[in-house]
C-alpha positions in Angstrom: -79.3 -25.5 -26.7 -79.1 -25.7 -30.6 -75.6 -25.2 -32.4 -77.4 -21.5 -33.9 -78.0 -20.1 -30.3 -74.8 -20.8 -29.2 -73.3 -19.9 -32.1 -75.1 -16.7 -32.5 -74.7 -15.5 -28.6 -70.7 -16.2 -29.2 -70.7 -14.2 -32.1 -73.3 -11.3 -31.0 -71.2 -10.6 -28.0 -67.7 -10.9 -29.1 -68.2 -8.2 -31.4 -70.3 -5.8 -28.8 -67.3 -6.4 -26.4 -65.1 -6.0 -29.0 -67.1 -2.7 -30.0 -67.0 -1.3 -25.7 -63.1 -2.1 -25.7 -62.6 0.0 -29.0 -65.4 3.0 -27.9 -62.9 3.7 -25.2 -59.6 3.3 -27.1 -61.1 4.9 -30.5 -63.9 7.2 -29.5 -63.8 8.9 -33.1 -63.9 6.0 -35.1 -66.5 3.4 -32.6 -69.2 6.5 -32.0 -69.6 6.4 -36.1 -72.3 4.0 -34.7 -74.3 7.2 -34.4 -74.7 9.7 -37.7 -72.8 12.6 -36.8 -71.3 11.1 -34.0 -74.2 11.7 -31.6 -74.1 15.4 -32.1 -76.9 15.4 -33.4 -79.2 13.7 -31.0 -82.9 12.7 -31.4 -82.2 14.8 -35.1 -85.2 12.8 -36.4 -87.7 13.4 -33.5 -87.2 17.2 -33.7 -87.2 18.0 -37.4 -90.4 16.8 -37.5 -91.6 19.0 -34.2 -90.1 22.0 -36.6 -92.2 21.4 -39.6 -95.1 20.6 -38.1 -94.8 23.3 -35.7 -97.6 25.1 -37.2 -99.6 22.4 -38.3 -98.2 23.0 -42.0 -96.2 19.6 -42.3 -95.3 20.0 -46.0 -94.8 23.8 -46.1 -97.9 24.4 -47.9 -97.9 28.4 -49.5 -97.6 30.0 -52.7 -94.7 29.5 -53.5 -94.3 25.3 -53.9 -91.0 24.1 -52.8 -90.5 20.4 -52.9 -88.3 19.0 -50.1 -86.8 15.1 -49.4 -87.0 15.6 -45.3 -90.9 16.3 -45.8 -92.3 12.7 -46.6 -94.3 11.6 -43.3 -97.6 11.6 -43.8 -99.7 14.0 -42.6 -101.1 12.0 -39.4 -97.1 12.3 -37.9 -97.6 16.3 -38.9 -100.6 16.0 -36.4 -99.3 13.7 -33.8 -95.8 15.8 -33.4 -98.0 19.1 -33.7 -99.0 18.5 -30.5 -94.9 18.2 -28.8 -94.6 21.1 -30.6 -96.6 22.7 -28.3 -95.0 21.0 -25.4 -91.2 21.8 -26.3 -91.3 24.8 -29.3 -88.6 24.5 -31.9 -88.1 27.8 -33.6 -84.9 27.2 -35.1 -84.2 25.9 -38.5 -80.4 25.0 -37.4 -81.0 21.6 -35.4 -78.1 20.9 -33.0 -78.1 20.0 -29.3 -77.5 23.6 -28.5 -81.2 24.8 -29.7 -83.1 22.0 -28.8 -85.4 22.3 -25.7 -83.8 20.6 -22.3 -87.9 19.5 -22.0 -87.7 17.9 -25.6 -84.7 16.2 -24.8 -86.1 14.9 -21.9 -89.8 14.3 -23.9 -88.3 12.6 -26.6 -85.7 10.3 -24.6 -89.0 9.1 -22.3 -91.0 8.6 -25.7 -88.3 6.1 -27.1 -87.6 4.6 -23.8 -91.3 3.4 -23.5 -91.1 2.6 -26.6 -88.4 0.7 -26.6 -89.8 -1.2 -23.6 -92.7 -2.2 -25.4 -90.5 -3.3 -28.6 -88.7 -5.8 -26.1 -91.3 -6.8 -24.2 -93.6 -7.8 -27.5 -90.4 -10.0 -28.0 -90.0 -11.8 -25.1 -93.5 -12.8 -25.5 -93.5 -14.3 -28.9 -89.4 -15.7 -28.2 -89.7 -19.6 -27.8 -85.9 -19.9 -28.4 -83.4 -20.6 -25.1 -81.3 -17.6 -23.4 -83.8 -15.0 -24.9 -82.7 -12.4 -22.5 -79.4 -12.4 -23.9 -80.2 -12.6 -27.4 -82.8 -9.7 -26.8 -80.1 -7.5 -25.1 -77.8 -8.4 -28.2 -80.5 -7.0 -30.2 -80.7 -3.3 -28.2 -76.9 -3.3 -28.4 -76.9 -3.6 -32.5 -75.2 -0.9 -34.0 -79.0 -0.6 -36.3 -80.9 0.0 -33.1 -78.2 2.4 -31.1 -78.7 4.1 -34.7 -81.8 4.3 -35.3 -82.7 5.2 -31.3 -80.5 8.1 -31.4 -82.0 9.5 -34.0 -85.6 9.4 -32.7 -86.5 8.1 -35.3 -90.1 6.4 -35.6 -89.0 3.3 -37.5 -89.2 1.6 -33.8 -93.1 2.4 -33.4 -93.2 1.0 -37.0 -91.5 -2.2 -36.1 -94.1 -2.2 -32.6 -97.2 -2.2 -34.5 -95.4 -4.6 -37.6 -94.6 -7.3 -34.8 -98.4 -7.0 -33.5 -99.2 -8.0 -37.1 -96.7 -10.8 -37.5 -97.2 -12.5 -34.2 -100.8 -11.7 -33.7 -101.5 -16.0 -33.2 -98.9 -15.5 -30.4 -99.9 -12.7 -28.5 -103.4 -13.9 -28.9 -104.9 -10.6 -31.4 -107.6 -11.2 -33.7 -107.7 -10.2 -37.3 -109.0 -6.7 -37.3 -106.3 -5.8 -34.5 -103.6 -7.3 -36.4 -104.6 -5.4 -39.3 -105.2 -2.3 -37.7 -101.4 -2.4 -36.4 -100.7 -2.9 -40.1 -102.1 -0.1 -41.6 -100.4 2.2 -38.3 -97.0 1.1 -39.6 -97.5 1.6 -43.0 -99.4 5.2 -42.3 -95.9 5.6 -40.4 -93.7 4.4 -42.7 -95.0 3.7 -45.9 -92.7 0.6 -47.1 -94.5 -2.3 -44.7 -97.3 -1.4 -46.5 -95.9 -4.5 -48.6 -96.4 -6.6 -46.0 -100.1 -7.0 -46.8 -99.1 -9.1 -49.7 -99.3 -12.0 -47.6 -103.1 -11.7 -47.7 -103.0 -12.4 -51.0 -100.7 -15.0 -50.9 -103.1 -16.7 -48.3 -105.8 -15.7 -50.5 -107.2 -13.9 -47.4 -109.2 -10.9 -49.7 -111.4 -9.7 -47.4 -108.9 -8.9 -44.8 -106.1 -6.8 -47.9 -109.3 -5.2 -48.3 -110.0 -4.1 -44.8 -106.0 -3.0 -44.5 -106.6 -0.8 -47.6 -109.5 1.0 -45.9 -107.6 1.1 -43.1 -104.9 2.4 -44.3 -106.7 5.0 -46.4 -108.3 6.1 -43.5 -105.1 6.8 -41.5 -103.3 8.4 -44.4 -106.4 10.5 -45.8 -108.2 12.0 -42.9 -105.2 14.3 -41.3 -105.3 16.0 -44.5 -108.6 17.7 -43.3 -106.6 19.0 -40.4 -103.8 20.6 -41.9 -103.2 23.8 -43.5 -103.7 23.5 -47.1 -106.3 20.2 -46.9 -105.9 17.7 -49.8 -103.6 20.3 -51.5 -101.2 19.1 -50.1 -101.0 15.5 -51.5 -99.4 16.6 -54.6 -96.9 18.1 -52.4 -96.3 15.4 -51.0 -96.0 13.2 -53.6 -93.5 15.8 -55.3 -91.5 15.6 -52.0 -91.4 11.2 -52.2 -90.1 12.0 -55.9 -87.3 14.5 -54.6 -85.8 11.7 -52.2 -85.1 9.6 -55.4 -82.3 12.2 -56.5 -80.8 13.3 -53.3 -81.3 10.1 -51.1 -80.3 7.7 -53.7 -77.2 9.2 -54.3 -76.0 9.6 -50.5 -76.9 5.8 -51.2 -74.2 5.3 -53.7 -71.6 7.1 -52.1 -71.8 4.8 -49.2 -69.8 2.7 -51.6 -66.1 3.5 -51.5 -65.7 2.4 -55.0 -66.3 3.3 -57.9 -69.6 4.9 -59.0 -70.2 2.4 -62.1 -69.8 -0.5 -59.8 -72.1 0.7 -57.0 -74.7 1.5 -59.6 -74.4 -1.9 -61.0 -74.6 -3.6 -57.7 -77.7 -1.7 -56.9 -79.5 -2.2 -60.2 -78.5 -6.4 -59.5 -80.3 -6.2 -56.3 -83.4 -4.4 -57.8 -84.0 -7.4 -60.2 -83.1 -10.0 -57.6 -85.8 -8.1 -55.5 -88.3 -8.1 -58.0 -87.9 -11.7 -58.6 -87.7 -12.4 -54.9 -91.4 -10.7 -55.0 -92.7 -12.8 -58.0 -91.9 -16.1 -56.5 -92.7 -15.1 -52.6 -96.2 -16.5 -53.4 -94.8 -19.7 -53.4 -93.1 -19.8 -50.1 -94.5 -21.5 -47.2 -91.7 -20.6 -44.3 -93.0 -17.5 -42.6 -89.5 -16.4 -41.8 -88.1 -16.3 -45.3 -91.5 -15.4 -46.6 -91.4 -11.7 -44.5 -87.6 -11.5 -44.8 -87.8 -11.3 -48.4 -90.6 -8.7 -48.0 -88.4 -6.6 -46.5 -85.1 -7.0 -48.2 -86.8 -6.3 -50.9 -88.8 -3.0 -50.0 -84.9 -2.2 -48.5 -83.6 -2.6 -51.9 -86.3 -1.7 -54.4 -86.8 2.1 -52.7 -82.9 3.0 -53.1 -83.5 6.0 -51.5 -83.8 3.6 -47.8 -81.7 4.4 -44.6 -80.1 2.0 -43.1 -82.8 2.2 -40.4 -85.3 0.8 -42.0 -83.3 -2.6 -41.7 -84.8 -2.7 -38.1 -87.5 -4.2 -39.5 -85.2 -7.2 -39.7 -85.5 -7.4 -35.6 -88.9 -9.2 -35.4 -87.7 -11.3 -38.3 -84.8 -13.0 -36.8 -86.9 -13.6 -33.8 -88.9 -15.8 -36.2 -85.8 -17.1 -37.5 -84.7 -17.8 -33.8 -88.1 -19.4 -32.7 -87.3 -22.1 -35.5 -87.0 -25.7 -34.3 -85.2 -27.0 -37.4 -82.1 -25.4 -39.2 -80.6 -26.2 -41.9 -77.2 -25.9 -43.6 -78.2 -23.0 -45.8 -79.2 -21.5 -42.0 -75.7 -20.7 -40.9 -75.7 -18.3 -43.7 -78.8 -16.3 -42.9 -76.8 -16.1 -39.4 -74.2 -14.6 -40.7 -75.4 -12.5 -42.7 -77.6 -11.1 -39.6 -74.6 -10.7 -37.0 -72.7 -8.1 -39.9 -76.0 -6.1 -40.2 -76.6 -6.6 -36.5 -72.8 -5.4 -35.7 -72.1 -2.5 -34.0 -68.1 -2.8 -34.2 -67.6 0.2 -36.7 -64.8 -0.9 -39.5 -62.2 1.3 -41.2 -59.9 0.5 -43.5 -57.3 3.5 -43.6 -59.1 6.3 -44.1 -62.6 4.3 -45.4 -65.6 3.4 -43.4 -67.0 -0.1 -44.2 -70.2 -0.4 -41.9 -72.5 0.9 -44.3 -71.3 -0.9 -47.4 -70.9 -4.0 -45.6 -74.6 -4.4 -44.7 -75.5 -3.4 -48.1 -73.7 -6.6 -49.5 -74.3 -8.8 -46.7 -78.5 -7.3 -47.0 -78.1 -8.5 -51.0 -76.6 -11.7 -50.0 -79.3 -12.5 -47.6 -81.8 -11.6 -50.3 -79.9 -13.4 -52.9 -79.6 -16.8 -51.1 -83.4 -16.7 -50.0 -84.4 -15.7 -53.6 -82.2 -18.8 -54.9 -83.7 -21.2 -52.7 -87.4 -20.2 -53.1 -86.3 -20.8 -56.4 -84.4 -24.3 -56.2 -87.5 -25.3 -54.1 -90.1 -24.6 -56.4 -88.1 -26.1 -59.3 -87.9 -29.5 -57.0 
C-alpha cells in the first residue's frame, strides 16, 4: 500500500466521521452540505420537469424574457418532457410540499441507478488498493451529497465523461468514446473542452466526428420544440443572463471584500488561460484532464460548485498512478478540502465554498507551474 492511499483513506474518513459526529451535534450548521439545507430536495430535477412541462423549454412567446435557470439544451427539454407527463408539476413555487410523492420517488430511483452506474464505471477502471473504501469516500464527499440532492444531471455528465476518459479500460472503441463525449457536452456544455485532447494527439478526424456529434445532439430537439430554431437566440440570450446573476452569487461566496474576490477571480482566469495554452505540451493524462477542468471551472465564473464533480474520475486517474511525486502530496490535499464534507464556520461565516475556490486555484496554479517548469527543462 503506497504512503498516498494510506494517507488519503486517513484523511478522507477522519473528516466524514468528523462530519457524522457534528451532523448530530450541529444539525443547522453540518446539513449546509445541502443548498437550503435539504429543503429543497431534487430542486434541479424538477425545475426542469416545470419548464419543459409543455415542451416549451425556454418559454418561447411574444413577449421574449431572458432567464439564467433556462440554459439546458433543448434535448433535456425533451428528455424531462416526458417525466413531466409521469409526475405533473404545475406550480412555479418549488418546495417539498408541491412536488409529486411519484416524482420524489421517480427522481430518487433515476439518481440511484445512476449513481450505481457512476461507481460501478469506477471500480472497473480503479487499479489502486482498498478501492472500495476510497470509492465510498467519494459518495460521502460533501460535492456529491450536493450535487445528488439536487438532482442535478452533472452525475450523468460525469457517467458518459468517464466512458470517454477510460474507454482503453473498459474496452470502448473510438466512435463509442466519442459518442459519450458529445452526450456530456449536449448535457452540460463545459466538457465540450475535453475534446481538445484530439488535437493535442493530433487525432482530427475523431474532433471532427465529436463536432458532428455534438451538433447533432444539440440541433435536432430544436425541431421538436415549440418555437423550432427560434429558440436558439433565446437561448443564447439566457447563457448571457447567467454571467450577471450567477457570477455575482459567485463573488459573494467570498466573505471578504468585493475588490479582493474580484481580483482573485480575474488571477485565476489568466492562470486558466495559460494552463490551456501550455496543456498541449503535457504528456500525464491526469494533469492533462485536471487542468481541462479547473480551467472550464474557472474561466465560466458563473460555475456551481457542482460542476467540480467532474474532478471524481480525475482523482481516480490520479489514484491509478504507480509513481508519485513530492509535488503529489499537494494535489492530495488540495482534493480532500474540495472532497470534504465537514461544513466550516467561523462565527457567523461559512467557509466551504470559499475554501474550494482557493484550494480549486491552487490545484490549477501548481499544475500550470509545473507544465510550465517542465517544458522550460
Amino acid at each position: 500500500m503506497n504512503k498516498i492511499n494510506t494517507l488519503y483513506l486517513v484523511c478522507a474518513y477522519t473528516l466524514i466521521a468528523a462530519f457524522l459526529v457534528f451532523l448530530f451535534i450541529f444539525p443547522e450548521t453540518q446539513t449546509k452540505v445541502f443548498l437550503g439545507q435539504a429543503k429543497d430536495y431534487m430542486g434541479d430535477f424538477f425545475n426542469l420537469i416545470y419548464y419543459a412541462r409543455d415542451l416549451n423549454p425556454y418559454n418561447f412567446g411574444d413577449v421574449i424574457e431572458y432567464s439564467g435557470d433556462r440554459v439546458y439544451p433543448p434535448i433535456a427539454g425533451m428528455f424531462f418532457y416526458y417525466f413531466s407527463k409521469i409526475c405533473p408539476y404545475p406550480d412555479t413555487v418549488a418546495n417539498l410540499r408541491t412536488y409529486p410523492q411519484i416524482g420524489l420517488a421517480i427522481s430518487t430511483c433515476f439518481f440511484s441507478v445512476c449513481t450505481f452506474v457512476m461507481f460501478y464505471i469506477f471500480e472497473k477502471v480503479s487499479d489502486f488498493k482498498n478501492k472500495f473504501w476510497i470509492l465510498l469516500s467519494l459518495a460521502l464527499s460533501g460535492l456529491f451529497m450536493f450535487s445528488l440532492e439536487r438532482g442535478n444531471l452533472i452525475i450523468l455528465t460525469v457517467i458518459f465523461v468517464s466512458l470517454f476518459l477510460f474507454k482503453d479500460k473498459l474496452k470502448l472503441n473510438d466512435n463509442t468514446a466519442i459518442l459519450a463525449l458529445a452526450g456530456a457536452t449536449v448535457l452540460k456544455i463545459i466538457p465540450g473542452l475535453l475534446s481538445l485532447t484530439y488535437l493535442y494527439k493530433k487525432q482530427y478526424k475523431n474532433f471532427f466526428k465529436f463536432l458532428l456529434c455534438f451538433a447533432a445532439l444539440f440541433f435536432v430537439p430544436f425541431l421538436f420544440i415549440k418555437g423550432g430554431f427560434q429558440n436558439l437566440f433565446i437561448f443564447l440570450g439566457n447563457l448571457n443572463e447567467t454571467k450577471g446573476a450567477y457570477t455575482y452569487f459567485s463573488l459573494a461566496n467570498f466573505p471578504f471584500d468585493i475588490k479582493i474576490a474580484m481580483v482573485f477571480v480575474v488571477t485565476a482566469l489568466i492562470v486558466a488561460v495559460i494552463s490551456l495554452v501550455l496543456n498541449y505540451k503535457v504528456k500525464d493524462e491526469f494533469e492533462q484532464i485536471t487542468s481541462l477542468v479547473l480551467s472550464v471551472y474557472f474561466l465560466f465564473t458563473n460555475n456551481g460548485t457542482y460542476v467540480l464533480l467532474l474532478l471524481f474520475p480525475c482523482f481516480i486517474l490520479f489514484m491509478n498512478k504507480k509513481v508519485f511525486k513530492k509535488l503529489d502530496y499537494l494535489y492530495l490535499a488540495c482534493f480532500l478540502v474540495m472532497f470534504n464534507p465537514l461544513q466550516i464556520m467561523l462565527g457567523e461565516i461559512y467557509l466551504n465554498k470559499t475554501l474550494i475556490k482557493v484550494f480549486a486555484f491552487i490545484f490549477l496554479l501548481a499544475l500550470t507551474l509545473n507544465n510550465m517548469s517542465e517544458k522550460n527543462s
